[in-house]
MDTraj code that builds the backbone (N, CA, C; nanometers):
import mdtraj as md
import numpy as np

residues = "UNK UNK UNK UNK UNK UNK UNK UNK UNK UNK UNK UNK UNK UNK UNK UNK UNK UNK UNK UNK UNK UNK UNK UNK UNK UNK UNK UNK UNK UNK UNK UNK UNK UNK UNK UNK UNK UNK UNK UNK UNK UNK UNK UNK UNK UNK UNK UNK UNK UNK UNK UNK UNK UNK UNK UNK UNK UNK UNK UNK UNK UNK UNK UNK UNK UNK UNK UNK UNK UNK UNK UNK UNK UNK UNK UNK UNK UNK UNK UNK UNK UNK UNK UNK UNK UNK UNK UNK UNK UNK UNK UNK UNK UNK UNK UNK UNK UNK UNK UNK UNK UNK UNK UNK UNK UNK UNK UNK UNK UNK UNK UNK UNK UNK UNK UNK UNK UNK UNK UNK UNK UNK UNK UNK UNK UNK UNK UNK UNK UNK UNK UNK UNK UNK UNK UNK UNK UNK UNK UNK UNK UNK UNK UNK UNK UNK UNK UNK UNK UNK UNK UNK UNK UNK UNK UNK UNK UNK UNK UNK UNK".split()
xyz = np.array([
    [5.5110, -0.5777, -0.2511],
    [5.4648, -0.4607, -0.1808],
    [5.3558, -0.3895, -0.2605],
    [5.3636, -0.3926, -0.3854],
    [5.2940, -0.2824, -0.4897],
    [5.0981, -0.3815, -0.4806],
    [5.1561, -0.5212, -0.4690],
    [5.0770, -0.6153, -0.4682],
    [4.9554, -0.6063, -0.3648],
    [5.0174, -0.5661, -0.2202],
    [4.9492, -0.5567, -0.0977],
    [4.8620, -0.4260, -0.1270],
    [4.9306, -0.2683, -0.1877],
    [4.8677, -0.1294, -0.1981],
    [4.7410, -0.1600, -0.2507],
    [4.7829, -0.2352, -0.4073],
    [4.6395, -0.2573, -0.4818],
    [4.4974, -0.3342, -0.4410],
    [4.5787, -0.4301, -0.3515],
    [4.4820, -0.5114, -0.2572],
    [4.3958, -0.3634, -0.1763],
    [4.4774, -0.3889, -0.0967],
    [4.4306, -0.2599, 0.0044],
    [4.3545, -0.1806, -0.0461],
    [4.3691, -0.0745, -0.2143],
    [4.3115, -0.0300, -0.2066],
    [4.1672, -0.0919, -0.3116],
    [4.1919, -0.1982, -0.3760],
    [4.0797, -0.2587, -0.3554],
    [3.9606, -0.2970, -0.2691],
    [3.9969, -0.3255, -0.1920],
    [3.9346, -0.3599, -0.0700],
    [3.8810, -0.2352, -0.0111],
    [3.9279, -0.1248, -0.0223],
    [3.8921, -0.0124, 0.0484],
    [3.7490, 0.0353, -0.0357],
    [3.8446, 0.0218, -0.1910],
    [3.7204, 0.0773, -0.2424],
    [3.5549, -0.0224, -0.2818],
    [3.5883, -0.1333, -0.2345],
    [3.4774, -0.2475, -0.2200],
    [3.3900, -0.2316, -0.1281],
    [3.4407, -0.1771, 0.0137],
    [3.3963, -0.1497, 0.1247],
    [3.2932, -0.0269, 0.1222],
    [3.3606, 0.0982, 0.0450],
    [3.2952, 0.1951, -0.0035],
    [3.1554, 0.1999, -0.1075],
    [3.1878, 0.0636, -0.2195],
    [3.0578, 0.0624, -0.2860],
    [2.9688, -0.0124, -0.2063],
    [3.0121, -0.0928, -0.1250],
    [2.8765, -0.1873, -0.0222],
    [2.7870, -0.0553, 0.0704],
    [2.8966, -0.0199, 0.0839],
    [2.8474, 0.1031, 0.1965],
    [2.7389, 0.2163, 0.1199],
    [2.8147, 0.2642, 0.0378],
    [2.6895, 0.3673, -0.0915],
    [2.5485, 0.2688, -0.1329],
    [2.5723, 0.1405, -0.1725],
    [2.4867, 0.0393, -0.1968],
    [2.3576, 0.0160, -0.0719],
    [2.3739, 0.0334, 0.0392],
    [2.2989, -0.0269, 0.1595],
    [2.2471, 0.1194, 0.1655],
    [2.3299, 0.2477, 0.1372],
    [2.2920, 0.4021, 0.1910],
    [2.1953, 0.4165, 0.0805],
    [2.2037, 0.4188, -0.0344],
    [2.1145, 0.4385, -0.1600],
    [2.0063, 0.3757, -0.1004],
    [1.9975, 0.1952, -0.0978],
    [1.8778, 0.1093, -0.1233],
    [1.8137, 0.1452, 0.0255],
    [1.8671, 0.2184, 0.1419],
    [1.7883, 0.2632, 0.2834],
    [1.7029, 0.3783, 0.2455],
    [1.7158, 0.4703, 0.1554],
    [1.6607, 0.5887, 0.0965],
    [1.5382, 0.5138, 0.0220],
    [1.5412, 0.4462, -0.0357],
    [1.4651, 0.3742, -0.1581],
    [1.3323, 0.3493, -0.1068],
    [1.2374, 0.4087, -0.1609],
    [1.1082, 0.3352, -0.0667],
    [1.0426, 0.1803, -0.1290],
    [1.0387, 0.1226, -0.0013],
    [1.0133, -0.0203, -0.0093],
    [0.9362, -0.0175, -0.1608],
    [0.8135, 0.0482, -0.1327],
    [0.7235, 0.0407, -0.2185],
    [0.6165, 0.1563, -0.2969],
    [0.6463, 0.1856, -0.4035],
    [0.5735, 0.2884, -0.5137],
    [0.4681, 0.2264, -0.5689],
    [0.3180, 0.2322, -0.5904],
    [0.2975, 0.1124, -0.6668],
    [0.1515, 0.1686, -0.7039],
    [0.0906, 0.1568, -0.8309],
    [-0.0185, 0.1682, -0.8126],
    [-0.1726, 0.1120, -0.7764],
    [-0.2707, 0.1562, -0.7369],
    [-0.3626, 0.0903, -0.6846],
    [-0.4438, 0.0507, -0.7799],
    [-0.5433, -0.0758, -0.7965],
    [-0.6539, -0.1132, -0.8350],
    [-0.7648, -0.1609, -0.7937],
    [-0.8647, -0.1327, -0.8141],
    [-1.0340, -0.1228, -0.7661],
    [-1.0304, -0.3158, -0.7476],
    [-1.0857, -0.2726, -0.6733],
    [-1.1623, -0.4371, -0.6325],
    [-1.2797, -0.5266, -0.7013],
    [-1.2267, -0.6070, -0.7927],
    [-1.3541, -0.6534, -0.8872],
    [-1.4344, -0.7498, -0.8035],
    [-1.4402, -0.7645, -0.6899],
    [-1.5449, -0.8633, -0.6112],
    [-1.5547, -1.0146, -0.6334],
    [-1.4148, -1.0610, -0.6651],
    [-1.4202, -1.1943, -0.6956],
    [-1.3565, -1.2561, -0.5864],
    [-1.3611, -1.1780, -0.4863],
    [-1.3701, -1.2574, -0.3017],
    [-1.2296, -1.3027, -0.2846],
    [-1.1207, -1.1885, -0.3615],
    [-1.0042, -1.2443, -0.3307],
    [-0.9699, -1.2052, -0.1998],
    [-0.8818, -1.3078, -0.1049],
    [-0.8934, -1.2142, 0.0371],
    [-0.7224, -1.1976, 0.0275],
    [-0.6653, -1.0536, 0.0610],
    [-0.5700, -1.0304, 0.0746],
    [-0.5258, -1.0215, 0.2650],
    [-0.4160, -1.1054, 0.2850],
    [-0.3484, -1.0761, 0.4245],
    [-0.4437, -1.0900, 0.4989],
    [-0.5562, -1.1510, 0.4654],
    [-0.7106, -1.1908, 0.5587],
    [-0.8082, -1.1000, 0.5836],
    [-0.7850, -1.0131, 0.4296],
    [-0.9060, -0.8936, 0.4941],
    [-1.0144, -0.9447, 0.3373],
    [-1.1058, -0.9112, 0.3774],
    [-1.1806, -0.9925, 0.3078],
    [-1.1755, -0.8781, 0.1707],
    [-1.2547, -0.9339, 0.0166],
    [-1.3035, -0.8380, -0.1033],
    [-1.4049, -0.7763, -0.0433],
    [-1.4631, -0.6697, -0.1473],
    [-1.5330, -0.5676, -0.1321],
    [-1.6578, -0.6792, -0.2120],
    [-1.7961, -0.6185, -0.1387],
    [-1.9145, -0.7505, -0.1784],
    [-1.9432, -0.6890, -0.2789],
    [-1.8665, -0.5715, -0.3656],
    [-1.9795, -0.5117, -0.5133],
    [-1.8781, -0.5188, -0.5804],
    [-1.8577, -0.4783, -0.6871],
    [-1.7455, -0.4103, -0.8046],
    [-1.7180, -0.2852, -0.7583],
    [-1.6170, -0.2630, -0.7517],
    [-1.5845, -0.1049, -0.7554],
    [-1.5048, -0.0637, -0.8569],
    [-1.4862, 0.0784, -0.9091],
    [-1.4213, 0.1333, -0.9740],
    [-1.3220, 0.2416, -0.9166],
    [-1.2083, 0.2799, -0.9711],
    [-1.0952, 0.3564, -0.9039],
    [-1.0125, 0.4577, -1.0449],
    [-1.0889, 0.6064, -1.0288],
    [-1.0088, 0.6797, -1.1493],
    [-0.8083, 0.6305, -1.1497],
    [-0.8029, 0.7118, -1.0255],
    [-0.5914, 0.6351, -1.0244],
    [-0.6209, 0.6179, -0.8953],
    [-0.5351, 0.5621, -0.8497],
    [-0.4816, 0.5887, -0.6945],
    [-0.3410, 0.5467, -0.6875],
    [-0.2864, 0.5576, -0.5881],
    [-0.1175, 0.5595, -0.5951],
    [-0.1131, 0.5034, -0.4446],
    [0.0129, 0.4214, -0.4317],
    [0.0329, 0.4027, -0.2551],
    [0.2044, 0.4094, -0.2631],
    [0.2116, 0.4730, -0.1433],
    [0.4442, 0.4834, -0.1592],
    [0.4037, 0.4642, -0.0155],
    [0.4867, 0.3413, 0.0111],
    [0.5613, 0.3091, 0.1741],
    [0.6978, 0.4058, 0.1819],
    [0.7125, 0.4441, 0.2477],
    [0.8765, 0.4390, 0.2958],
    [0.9564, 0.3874, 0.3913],
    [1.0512, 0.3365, 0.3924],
    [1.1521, 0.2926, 0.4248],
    [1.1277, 0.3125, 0.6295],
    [1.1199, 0.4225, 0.6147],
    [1.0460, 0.4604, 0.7654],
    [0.9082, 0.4259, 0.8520],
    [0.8428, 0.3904, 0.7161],
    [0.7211, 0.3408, 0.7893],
    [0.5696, 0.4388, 0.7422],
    [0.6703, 0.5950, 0.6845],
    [0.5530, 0.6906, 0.6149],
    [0.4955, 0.6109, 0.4996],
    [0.3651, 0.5770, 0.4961],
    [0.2196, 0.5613, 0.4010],
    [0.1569, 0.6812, 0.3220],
    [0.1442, 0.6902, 0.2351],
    [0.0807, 0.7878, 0.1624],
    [0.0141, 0.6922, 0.0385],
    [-0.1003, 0.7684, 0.0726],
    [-0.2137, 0.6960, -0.0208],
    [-0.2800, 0.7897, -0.0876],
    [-0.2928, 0.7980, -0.2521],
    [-0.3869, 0.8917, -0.3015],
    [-0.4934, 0.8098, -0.4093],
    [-0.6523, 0.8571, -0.3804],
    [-0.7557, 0.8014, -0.4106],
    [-0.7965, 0.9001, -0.4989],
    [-0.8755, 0.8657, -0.6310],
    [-0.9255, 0.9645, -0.6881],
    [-1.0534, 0.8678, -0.7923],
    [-1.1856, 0.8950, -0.7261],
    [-1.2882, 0.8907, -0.7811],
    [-1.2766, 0.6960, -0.7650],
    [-1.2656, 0.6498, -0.6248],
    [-1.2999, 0.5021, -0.5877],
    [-1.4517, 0.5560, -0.5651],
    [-1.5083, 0.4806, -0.6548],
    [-1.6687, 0.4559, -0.6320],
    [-1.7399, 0.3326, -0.6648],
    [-1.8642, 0.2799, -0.6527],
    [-1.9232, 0.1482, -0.6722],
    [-1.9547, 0.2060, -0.9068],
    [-1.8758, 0.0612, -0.9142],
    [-1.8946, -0.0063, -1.0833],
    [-2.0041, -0.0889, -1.1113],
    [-2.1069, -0.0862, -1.0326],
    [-2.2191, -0.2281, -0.9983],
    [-2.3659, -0.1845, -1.0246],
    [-2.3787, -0.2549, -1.1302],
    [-2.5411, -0.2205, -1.1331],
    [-2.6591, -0.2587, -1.0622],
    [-2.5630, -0.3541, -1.0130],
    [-2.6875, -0.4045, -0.9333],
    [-2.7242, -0.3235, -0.7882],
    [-2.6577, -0.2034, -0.7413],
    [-2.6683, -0.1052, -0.6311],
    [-2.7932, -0.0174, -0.7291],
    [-2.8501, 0.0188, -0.8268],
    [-2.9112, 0.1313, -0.8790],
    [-2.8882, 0.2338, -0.8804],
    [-2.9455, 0.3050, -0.7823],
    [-2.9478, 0.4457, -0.7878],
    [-2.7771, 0.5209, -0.7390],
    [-2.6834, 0.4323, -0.7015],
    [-2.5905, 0.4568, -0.5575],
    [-2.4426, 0.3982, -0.6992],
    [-2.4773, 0.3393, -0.7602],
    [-2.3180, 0.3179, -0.8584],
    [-2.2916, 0.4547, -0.8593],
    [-2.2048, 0.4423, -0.8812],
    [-2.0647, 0.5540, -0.9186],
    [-2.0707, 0.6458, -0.8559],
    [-2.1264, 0.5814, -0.6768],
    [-2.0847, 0.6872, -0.5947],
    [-2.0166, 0.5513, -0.4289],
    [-2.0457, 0.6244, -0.3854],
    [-1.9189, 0.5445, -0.2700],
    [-2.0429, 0.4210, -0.1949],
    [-2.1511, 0.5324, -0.1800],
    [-2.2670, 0.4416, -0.1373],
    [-2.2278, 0.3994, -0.0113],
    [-2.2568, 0.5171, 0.0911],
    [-2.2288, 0.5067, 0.2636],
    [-2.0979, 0.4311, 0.2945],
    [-1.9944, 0.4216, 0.2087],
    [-1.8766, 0.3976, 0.2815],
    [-1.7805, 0.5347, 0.2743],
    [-1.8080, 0.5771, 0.3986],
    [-1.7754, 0.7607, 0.4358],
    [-1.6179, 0.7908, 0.4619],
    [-1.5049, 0.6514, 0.4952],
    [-1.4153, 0.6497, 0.5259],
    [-1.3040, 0.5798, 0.4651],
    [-1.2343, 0.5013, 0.4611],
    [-1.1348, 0.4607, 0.4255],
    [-0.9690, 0.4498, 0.4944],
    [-0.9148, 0.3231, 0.5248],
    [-0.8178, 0.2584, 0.6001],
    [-0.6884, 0.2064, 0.5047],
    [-0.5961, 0.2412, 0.5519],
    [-0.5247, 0.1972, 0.4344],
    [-0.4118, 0.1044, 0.5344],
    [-0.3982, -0.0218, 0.4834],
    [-0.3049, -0.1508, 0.5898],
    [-0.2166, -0.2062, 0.4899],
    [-0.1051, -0.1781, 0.5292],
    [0.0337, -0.2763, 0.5009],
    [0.0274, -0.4040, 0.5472],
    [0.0168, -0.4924, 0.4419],
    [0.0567, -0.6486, 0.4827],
    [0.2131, -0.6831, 0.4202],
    [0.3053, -0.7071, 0.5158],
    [0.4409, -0.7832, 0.4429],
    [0.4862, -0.8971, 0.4561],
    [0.5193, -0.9080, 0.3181],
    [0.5711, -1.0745, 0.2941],
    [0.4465, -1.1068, 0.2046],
    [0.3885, -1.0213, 0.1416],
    [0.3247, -1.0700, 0.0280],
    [0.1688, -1.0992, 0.0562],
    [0.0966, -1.0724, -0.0278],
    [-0.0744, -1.1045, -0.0321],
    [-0.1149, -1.2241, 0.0797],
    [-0.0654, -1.2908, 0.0512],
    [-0.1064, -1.4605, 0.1875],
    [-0.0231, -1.4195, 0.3394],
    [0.0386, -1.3030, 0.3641],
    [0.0354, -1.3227, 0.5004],
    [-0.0504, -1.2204, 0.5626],
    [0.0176, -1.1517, 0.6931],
    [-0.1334, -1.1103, 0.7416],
    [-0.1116, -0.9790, 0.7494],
    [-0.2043, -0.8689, 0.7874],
    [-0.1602, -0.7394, 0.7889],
    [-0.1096, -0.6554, 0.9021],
    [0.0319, -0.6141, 0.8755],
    [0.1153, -0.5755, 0.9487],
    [0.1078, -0.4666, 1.0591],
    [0.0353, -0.3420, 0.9828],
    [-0.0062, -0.2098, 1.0470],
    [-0.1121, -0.1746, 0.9902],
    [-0.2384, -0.0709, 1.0409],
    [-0.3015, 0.0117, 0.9368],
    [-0.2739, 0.1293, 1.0157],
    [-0.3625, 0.2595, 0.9155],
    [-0.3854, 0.3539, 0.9437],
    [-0.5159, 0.3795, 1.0105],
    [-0.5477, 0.5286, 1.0440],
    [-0.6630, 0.5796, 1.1137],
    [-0.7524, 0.5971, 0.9489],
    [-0.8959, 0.5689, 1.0069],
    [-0.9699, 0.6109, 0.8812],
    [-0.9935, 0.7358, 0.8413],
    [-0.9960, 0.8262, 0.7324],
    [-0.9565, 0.9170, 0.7021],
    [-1.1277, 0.9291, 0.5640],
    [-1.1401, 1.0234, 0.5853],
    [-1.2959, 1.0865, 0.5019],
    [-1.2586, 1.0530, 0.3513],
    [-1.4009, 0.9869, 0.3185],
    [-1.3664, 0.9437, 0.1589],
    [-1.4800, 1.0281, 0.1022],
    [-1.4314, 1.0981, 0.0121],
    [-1.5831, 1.2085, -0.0659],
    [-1.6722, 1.1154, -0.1346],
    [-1.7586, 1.1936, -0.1136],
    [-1.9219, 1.1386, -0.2103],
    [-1.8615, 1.1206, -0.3632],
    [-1.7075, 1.1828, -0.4158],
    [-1.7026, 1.1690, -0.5590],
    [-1.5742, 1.0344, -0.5381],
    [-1.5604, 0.9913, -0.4485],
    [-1.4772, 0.8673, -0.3839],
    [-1.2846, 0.9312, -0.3973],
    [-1.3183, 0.9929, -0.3393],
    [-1.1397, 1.0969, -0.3596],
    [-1.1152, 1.0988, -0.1907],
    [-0.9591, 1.0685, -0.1540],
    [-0.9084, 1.0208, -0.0411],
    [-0.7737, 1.0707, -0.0380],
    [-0.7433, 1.1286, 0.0839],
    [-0.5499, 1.1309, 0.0722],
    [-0.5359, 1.0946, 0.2481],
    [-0.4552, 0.9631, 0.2233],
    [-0.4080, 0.8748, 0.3762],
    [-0.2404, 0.9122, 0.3686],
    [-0.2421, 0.9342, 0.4679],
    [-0.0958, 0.9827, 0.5207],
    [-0.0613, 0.9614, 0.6867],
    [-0.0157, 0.8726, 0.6813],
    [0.0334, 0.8455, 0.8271],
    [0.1786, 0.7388, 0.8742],
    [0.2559, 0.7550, 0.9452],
    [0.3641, 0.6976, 0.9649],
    [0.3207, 0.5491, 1.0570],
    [0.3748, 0.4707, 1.0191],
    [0.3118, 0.2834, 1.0684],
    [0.4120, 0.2828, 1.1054],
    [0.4240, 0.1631, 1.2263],
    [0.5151, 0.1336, 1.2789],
    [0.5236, -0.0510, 1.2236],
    [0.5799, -0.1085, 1.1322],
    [0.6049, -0.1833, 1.0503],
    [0.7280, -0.2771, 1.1173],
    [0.7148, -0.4811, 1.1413],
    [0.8441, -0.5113, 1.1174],
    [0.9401, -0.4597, 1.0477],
    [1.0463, -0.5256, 1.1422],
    [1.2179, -0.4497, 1.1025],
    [1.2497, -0.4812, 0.9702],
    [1.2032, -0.6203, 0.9070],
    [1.1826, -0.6867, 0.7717],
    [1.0362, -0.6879, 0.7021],
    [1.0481, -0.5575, 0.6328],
    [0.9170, -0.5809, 0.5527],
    [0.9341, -0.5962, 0.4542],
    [0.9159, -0.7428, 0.3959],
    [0.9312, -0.7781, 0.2037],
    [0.8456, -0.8035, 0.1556],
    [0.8192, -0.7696, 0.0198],
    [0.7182, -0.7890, -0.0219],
    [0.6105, -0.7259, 0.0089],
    [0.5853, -0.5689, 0.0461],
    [0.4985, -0.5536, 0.0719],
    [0.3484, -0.4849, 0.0498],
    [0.2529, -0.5632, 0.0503],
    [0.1115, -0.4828, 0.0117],
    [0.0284, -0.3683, 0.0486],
    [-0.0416, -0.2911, -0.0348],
    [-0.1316, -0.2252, 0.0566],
    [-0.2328, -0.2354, 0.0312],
    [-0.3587, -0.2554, 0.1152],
    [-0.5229, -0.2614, 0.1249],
    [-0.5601, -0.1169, 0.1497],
    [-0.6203, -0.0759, 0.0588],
    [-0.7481, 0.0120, 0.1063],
    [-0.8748, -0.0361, 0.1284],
    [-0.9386, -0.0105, 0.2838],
    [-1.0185, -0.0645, 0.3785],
    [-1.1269, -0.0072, 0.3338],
    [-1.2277, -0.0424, 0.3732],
    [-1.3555, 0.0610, 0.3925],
    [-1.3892, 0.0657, 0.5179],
    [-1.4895, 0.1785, 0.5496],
    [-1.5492, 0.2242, 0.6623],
    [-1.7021, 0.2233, 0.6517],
    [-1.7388, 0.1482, 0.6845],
    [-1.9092, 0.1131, 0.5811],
    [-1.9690, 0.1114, 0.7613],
    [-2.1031, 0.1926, 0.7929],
    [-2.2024, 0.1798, 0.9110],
    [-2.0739, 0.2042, 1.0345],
    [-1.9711, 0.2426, 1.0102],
    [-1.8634, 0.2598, 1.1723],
    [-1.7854, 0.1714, 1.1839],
    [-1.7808, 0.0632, 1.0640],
    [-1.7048, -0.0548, 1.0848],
    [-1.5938, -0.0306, 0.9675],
    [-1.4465, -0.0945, 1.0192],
    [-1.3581, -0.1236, 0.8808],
    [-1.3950, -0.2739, 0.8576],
    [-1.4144, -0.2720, 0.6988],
    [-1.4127, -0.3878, 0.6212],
    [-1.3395, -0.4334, 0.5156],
    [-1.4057, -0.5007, 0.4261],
    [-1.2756, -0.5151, 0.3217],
    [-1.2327, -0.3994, 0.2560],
    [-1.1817, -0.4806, 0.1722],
    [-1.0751, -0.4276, 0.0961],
    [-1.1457, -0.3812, -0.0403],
    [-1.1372, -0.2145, -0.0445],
    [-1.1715, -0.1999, -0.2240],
    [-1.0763, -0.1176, -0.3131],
    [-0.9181, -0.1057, -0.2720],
    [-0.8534, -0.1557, -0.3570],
    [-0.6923, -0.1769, -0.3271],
    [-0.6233, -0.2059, -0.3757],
    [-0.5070, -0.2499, -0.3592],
    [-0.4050, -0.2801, -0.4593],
    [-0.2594, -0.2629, -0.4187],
    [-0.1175, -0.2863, -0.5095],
    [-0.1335, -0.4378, -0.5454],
    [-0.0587, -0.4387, -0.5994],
    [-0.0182, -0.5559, -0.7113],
    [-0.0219, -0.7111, -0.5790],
    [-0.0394, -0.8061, -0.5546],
    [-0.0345, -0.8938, -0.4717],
    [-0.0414, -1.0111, -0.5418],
])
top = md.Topology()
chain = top.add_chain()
for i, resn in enumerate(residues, 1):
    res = top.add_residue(resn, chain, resSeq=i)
    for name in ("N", "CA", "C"):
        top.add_atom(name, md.element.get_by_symbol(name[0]), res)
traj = md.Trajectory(xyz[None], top)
């Protein structure tokens, strides 16, 4: 009898750590991660193409959540390239910026983006918008887009992939 209680309340309390375990890791955001500038070596992430110059990126930060909220912070993404002249270490007519979740890792394709959102002449950005994301997102990346002549293009910078 004493045999069955301990069971029981084994089991009870097993049930309880799975349960705290799934409630914790649902809170947890998928992804914290920081961003890096695009060195132009034509890597294509989730099929969005590199950025055709060097760029540079003071920090930037990207947090998914669990819900689907994106928050992206940019601070001083500008062109690293001498070969632009007069226009390095400024954004150089890309006025906007897109920020897209790809999941399941760098080689698949991209899942959601955001609306483009104003990138300053000193290349400083804050994207904030809720995506509507598969039910399984692993592994997942983020691209910051550009907005170059009205168009989104590649990618100048991005999490770890």
């Amino acid at each position: 009898m004493q045999k069955a209680h301990i069971h029981a309340g084994l089991t009870i309390l097993l049930i309880g750590l799975v349960a705290s375990n799934q409630q914790a890791h649902a809170q947890q955001p998928p992804l914290k991660a920081t961003l890096v500038a695009c060195p132009s070596d034509k890597t294509v992430i989730g099929g969005v193409n590199a950025c055709g110059k060097i760029w540079a990126l003071g920090s930037g930060e990207a947090e998914l959540s669990a819900d689907g909220t994106l928050r992206v912070t940019l601070r001083g993404l500008v062109l690293n390239d001498p070969s632009v002249g007069k226009f390095n270490g400024s954004p150089d007519g890309v006025d906007a910026v897109a920020a897209a979740v790809i999941c399941g890792g760098g080689n698949a394709a991209v899942a959601a983006h955001t609306e483009p959102v104003a990138l300053s002449p000193k290349g400083d950005a804050q994207v904030e918008s809720k995506l509507k994301l598969p039910q399984h997102c692993f592994a997942p990346v983020v691209v910051v887009r550009e907005r170059y002549e009205g168009k989104i293009g590649g990618w100048l910078a991005a999490t770890d992939f």
